[in-house]
C-alpha positions in Angstrom: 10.6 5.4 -22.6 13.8 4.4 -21.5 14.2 0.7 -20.3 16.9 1.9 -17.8 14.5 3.8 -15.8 13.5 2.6 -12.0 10.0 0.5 -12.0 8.0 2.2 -9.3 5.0 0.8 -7.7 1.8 3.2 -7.4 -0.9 3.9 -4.2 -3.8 5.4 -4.2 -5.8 6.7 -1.7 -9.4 6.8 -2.8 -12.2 9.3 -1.6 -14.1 7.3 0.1 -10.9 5.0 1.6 -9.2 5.4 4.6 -5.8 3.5 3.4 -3.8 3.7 0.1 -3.9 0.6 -2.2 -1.4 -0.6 -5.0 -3.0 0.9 -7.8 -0.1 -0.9 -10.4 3.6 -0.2 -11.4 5.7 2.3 -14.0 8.9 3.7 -15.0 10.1 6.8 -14.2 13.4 9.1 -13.9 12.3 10.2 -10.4 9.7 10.3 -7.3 8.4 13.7 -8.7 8.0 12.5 -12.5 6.0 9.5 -11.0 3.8 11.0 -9.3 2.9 12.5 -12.4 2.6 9.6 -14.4 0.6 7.7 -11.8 -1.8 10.9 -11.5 -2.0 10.9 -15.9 -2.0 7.3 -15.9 -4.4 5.9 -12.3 -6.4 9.0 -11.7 -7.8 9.8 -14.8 -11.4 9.9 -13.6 -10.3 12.3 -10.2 -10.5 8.8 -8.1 -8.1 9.6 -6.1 -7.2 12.2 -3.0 -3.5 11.2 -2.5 -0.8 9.5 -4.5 2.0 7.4 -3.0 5.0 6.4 -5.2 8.0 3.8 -4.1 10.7 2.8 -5.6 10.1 -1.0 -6.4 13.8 -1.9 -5.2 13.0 -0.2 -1.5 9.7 -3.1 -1.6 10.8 -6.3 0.8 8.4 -8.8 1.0 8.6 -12.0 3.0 8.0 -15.3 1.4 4.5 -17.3 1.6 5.9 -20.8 1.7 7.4 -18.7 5.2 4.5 -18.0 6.4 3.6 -20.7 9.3 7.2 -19.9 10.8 6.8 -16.5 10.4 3.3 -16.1 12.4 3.6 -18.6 14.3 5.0 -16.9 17.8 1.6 -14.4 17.5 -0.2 -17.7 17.9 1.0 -17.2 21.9 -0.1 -13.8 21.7 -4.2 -13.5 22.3 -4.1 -10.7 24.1 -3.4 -8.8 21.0 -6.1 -9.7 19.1 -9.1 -6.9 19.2 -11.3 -9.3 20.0 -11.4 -9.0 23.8 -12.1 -5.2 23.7 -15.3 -3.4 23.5 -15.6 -0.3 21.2 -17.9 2.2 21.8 -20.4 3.1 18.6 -18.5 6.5 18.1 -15.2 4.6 16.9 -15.7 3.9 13.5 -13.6 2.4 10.6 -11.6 0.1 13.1 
């Protein structure tokens, strides 16, 4: 494997799930020859339905010594929280 090849970080998207979930990280030339890999490499036993791959340099993250700044004007926002709305039984998964 060449060293100089992007890192790309993997999602998969089990049967049973509803989201994808980081599944782990590997080198590739491009998004097609990852997709391979991460099918060969994190689907070996047909776990998943759908593949997502993304270039680890595109990934921004915020920090989570950040975190009370960062959240903190949602404090002021109750009305967005799910928790004053009733959902009938038919909605499921939410």
């Amino acid at each position: 494997m060449n060293k100089d090849w992007p890192l790309w970080e993997v999602f998969i998207r089990s049967k049973n799930g509803l989201d994808h979930k980081h599944a782990g990280s590997l080198h590739a030339t491009d998004a097609r020859m990852a997709i391979e890999n991460a099918r060969d490499v994190y689907t070996r036993r047909m776990e998943g339905v759908s593949i997502w791959v993304v270039e680890s340099k595109y990934i921004h993250a915020s920090n989570p010594e950040d975190s009370d700044s960062l959240y903190d004007p949602a404090n002021d926002k109750a009305y967005r929280h799910p928790t004053f709305y009733d959902l009938p039984e038919e909605v499921k998964n939410m």
